[in-house]
C-alpha positions, 0 to 999 in steps of 0.5 A, a space after each residue: 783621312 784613310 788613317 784615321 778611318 782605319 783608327 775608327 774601324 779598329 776602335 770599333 771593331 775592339 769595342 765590339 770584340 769586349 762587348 761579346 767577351 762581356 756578353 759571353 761572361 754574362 752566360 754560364 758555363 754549361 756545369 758538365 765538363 767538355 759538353 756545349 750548353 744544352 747536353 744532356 738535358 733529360 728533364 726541362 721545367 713542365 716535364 713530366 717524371 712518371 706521374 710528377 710534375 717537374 716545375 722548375 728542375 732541369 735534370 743532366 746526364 753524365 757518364 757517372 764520374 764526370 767532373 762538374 763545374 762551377 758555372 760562374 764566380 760564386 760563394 758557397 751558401 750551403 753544402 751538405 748531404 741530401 736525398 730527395 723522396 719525391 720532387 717536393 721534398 727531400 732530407 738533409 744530413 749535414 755537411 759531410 767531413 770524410 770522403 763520400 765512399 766513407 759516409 755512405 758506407 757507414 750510413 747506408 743501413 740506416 738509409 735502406 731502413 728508411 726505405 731509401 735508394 742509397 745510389 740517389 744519396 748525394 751532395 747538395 750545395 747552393 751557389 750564391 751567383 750575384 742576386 741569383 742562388 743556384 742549386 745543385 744535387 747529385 754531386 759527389 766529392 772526397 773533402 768537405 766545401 766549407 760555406 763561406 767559399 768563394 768560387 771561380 767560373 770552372 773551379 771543380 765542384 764535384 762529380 757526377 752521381 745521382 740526384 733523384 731516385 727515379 732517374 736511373 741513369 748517372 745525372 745532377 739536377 740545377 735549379 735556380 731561385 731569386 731573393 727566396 722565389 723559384 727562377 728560370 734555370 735555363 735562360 743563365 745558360 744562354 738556352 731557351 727556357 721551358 720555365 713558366 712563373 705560377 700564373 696569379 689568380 684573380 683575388 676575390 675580395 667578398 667570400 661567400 659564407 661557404 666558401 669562408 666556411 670552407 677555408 676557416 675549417 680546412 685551416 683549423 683541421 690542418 692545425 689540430 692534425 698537424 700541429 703537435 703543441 696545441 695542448 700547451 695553449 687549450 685542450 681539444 675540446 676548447 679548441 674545438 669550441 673555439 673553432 666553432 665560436 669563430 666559424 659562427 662569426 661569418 655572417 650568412 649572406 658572405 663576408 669581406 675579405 679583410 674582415 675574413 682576415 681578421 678573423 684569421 688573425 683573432 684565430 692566429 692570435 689564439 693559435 700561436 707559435 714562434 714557428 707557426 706562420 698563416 698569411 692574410 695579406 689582403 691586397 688593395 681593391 682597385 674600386 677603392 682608390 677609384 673612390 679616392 681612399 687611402 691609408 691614413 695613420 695617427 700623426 703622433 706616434 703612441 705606444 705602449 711603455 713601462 714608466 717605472 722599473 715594474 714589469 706591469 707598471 704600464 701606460 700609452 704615451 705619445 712617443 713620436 712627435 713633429 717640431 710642432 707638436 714636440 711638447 707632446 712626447 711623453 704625454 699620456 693618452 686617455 682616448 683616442 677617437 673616444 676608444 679608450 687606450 687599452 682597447 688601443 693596445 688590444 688591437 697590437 697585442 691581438 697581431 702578437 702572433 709570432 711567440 710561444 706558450 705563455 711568452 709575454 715580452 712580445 705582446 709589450 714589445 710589439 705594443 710599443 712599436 706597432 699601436 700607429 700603423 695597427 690602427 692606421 690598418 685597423 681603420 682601413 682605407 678612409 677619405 682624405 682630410 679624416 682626423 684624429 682625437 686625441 685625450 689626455 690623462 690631464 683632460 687636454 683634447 686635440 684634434 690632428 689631421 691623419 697623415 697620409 705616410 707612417 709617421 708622417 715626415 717626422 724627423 724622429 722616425 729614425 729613433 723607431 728604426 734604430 731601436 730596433 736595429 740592436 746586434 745588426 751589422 752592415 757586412 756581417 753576421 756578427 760583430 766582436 769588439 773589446 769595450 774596454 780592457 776587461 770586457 769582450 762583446 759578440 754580437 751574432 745577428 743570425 745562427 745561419 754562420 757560415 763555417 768560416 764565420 763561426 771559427 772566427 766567433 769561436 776563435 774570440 771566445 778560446 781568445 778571451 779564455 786565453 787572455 783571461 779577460 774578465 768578462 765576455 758580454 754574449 749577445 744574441 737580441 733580435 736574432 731569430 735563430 738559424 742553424 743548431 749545428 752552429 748553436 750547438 758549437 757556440 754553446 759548446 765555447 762558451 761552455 767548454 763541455 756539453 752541459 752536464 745538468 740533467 736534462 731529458 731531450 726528445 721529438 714528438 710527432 701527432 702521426 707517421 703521416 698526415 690527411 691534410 692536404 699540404 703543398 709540400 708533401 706528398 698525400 699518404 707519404 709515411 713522414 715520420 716512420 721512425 717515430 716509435 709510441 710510448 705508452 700512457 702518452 699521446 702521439 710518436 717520438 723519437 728519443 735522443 742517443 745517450 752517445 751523442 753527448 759523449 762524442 760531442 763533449 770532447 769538442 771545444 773544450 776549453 770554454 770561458 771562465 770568466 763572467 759571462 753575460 748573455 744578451 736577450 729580448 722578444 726577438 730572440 727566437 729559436 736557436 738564441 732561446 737554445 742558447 740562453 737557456 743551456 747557459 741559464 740551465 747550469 748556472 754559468 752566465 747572467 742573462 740580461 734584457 727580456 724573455 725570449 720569443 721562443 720557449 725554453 722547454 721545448 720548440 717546434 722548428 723541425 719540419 713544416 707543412 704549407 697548406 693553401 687557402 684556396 677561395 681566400 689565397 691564405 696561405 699557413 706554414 704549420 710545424 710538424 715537430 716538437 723539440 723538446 729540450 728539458 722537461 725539469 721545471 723550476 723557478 728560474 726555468 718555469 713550464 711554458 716560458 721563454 728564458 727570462 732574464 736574471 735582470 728583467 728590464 721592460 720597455 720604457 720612453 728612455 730607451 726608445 729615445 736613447 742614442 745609444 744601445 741601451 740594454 748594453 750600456 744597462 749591462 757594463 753599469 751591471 759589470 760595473 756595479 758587480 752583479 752577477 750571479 747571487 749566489 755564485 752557481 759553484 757556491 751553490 753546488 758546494 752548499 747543496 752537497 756540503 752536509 755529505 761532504 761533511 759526513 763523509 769527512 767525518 767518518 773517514 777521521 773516525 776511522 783514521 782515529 781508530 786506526 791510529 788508536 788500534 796501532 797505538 795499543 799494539 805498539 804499547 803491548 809489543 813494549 811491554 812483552 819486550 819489558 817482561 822478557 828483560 
């Protein structure tokens, strides 16, 4: 008995002991070598440094030098140099590759220049740790950390610098956030927390006409000033006529708030851009699921779909059906509730906001895929049992009850789905296979490679070029841009040389600094003092350094020879555009699918403005900065487009209903068939510069013939001086 009551005791006590062991492993290590949690902390969350607000930074004193750990096992998610101007907003320079006293020595008159305290320049790096990032500034180190890494709980990250201008003494900043929201940085450590969430605001669901006035204009004012492309969508005094068509609109006695939203989104829809975002969620009033609405939505799923290989040839089918009304797919609507069908699509298309200029795959894409839930939405809340009419183009009419659920519980919601899952891959980034023996695939889902990611997606590319495989199928659809570095590098392999075709690259900027008031940015900072005005043109810029070209053509040089096509569609933003459109610009791959999301000529995805609707709690991300890549114009790279496509195919009822991946079974049948490039590119430039190649070879025969002439006269008059003297 006494044996085995000592077993328990023992059995009890070991649990206990692996208990606390894991509780202690559940606790990170205080990041300051030989120091107890809690050491040093100069700055909680709440605090106050000087007359800013510290929200959710904790600042740590360290004697300068001091080795910094690595809190838990994590991965590194981002690395790169960093200095902060104020708490709210920082730049970033890239992931250093020399040692730390190396590039700050070579960059510190630049830095002084732009007003920076060079001592407060410091690494910057993000620590993926479980479903939690930890931020870290203020550390110093001799070699580069790869994105990629993969860290123990005390490997070394760095030592102790300075992370913020204002705090004089040597210390590193932490702070942590959670699936893109700011979180506690305190309680990982096992301390008590200073950090307080943003506390919600009550939601008005009705605005008085001031109020709605006054978040409408704070919106169109912040546009107008900040934002640096609205001359590629109307002038200024359209703009300003539209703004006050649009303010006339609210009604005198207030407005709801939903239909407040509306009338941002009629705004939006005007007012576009792949990087301008405005939220207006409404939120559901409580009072109406007290009076039992609901969100219903059309049982048969419609959209809108190419019905032959035209690019305008359009028409709304019945896409969706249940078992029992599977007759019905691709049937074509007339009406629906006695609005006519292309009023129907008008509601989608207004929702297209996320493109620029005058792109147009993403209004059909999105007319395709989205007509159901816009007009469940559109409806608004309704009572149950409300029905839907339907009437086709052969007179038939039928009536169906709306369903409570997107789709209802049709078993063909998972082609709407798997349609729009092209390029995505479950544990990476990016996929490479060989197809067959002559044609090599990449698919990269995001340019936000970590570097280990992007040598592998180089790596194939210098592989396929070794090999000498034929062709290399380059995919970059539903990709939404990321990292340009990683871009720039991409484009670089696959063209073995910085593009040589002519081509005019610069910033531009509405102003060195803004009156609007941002969430962001510090009223009155100078954002953009190193922006410089050109006569006879509107606004600053910054033009590109002719030397960037020649450091960077050295780089992956060996390129892919062979037939390239590149994969595109509507969701091809930002960085893919980039892509496409240097491999378009000199002729060296054929681009199949659909014109990208994003302008060819010039992008705005360089710095941002959030600004807050305060009566509404709108919200708006605005951009700050024109990218402009190429000014040249011409037919197969036309001003206020996307890259579009060498083969242009349009959305169509067989592909939303194709098992497979349907754009790249349409490019190995294009392989197949031969078709490329017509005329081959190099062909072109031969032709183009073929009459000066022929002068030139003219007149060099003419001199060697006169050449040839001249020696044989003098050899005929040396032979008859030599006869005469005989």
């Amino acid at each position: 008995m006494k044996t085995r009551n000592l077993c328990r005791m023992l059995s009890a006590a070991l649990f206990l002991t692996f208990s606390l062991s894991l509780a202690a492993e559940d606790i990170w290590l205080w990041p300051i070598e030989g120091r107890k949690a809690g050491e040093g902390i100069l700055y909680r969350p709440q605090d106050r440094i000087g007359e800013e607000f510290n929200f959710d930074n904790l600042f740590i004193a360290a004697p300068e030098g001091t080795r910094v750990l690595c809190p838990a096992d994590a991965v590194v998610g981002f690395y790169c140099l960093n200095y902060h101007f104020t708490l709210t907003s920082s730049s970033s320079f890239g992931a250093p590759d020399k040692p730390f006293d190396e590039v700050v020595a070579e960059g510190k008159e630049e830095w002084r220049a732009r007003g920076m305290d060079v001592r407060s320049v410091s690494i910057f790096m993000g620590l993926q740790i479980g479903d939690k990032t930890l931020w870290i500034t203020g550390l110093r180190r001799d070699n580069s950390l790869p994105t990629g890494t993969h860290l123990k709980r005390g490997d070394v990250l760095g030592t102790v610098g300075y992370s913020y201008r204002a705090i004089y003494e040597p210390h590193i900043s932490l702070s942590v956030s959670s699936h893109s929201k700011a979180d506690d940085p305190m309680t990982p450590f096992g301390l008590r927390t200073t950090f307080h969430k943003p506390e919600p605001v009550p939601t008005k669901f009705h605005l008085t006409r001031e109020e709605a006035m006054a978040d409408y204009q704070q919106l169109a004012s912040s546009v107008k000033e900040i934002y640096p492309s609205l001359d590629d969508l109307m002038t200024e005094a359209e703009y300003d006529a539209f703004v006050s068509e649009q303010l006339a609109r609210i009604p005198a006695d207030g407005i709801a708030l939903k239909d407040f939203a509306r009338l941002i989104k009629d705004y939006n829809a005007v007012i576009h851009d792949s990087h301008l975002s405005i939220s207006c969620q409404v939120p559901t009033n409580p009072q109406e699921k007290t009076q039992g609405l609901g969100y219903y939505y059309p049982p048969l799923f419609f959209g809108q779909v190419a019905v032959s290989d035209s690019l305008t040839d359009h028409a709304c089918v019945v896409l969706i059906a249940d078992s029992t009304h599977a007759a019905y797919v691709g049937r074509r609507i007339a009406r629906i509730d006695g609005k006519p069908a292309a009023d129907l699509i008008s509601i989608t298309r207004r929702n297209s906001t996320i493109y620029d200029a005058g792109v147009t795959s993403v209004g059909d894409y999105n007319a395709c895929f989205w007509n159901s839930i816009d007009y469940g939405l559109e409806l608004g809340p309704q009572p149950k049992g409300r029905t839907i009419v339907y009437e086709f183009e052969d007179g038939e009419r039928l009536e169906l009850p709306m369903a409570e659920g997107f789709m209802g519980n049709s078993k063909d919601r998972n082609k709407w789905w798997n349609a729009r899952q092209t390029n995505r891959y479950k544990n990476s980034s990016f996929g490479i296979r060989q197809l067959n023996d002559s044609v090599l695939y990449i698919g990269i889902s995001t340019f936000g490679l970590n570097d280990m990611d992007c040598d592998s997606v180089v790596d194939a590319i210098h592989q396929a070029e070794r090999d000498s495989i034929p062709y290399l199928i380059f995919d970059v659809r539903n990709n939404y841009g990321g990292a340009s570095e990683v871009q720039d590098r991409l484009t670089r392999a696959l063209l073995g040389r910085i593009p040589d075709r002519p081509h005019t690259s610069y910033l531009k900027v509405n102003a060195p600094l803004f009156k609007s008031l941002t969430m962001n940015w510090p009223e009155g900072d100078t954002i953009f003092g190193d922006f410089k005005p050109l006569e006879g043109r509107k606004g600053l810029y910054r033009m590109e350094e002719e030397e960037d070209n020649a450091i960077l053509s050295t780089i992956d040089s060996l390129g892919y020879n062979g037939r390239l096509y590149v994969l595109i569609d509507s969701r091809s933003a930002s960085a893919s555009a980039f892509l496409a459109g240097a491999i378009k610009r000199n002729d060296r791959g054929y681009i199949v699918g659909r014109e990208t999301m994003s302008a060819y000529h010039t992008e705005t995805c360089v710095k941002f403005a959030n600004i807050y609707l305060p009566n509404s709690q709108f919200s708006a991300t605005i951009p700050m900065v024109r990218v402009v890549i190429d000014e040249t114009v011409s037919d197969r790279l036309p001003a206020l487009r996307g890259v579009i496509p060498d083969c242009d195919i349009p959305m169509s009822e067989a592909e939303f209903h194709y098992e497979g991946d349907y754009i790249l079974n349409r490019t190995l049948q294009l392989i197949a068939n031969g078709i490329y490039l017509d005329p081959p590119a190099a062909a072109t430039e031969v032709c183009k510069y073929l009459p000066y190649a022929i002068a030139i070879l003219a007149a060099l025969a003419l001199i060697l013939l006169s050449l040839f002439l001249r020696r044989r006269c003098r050899q005929t008059n040396r032979t008859e001086s030599r006869g005469e003297r005989t």
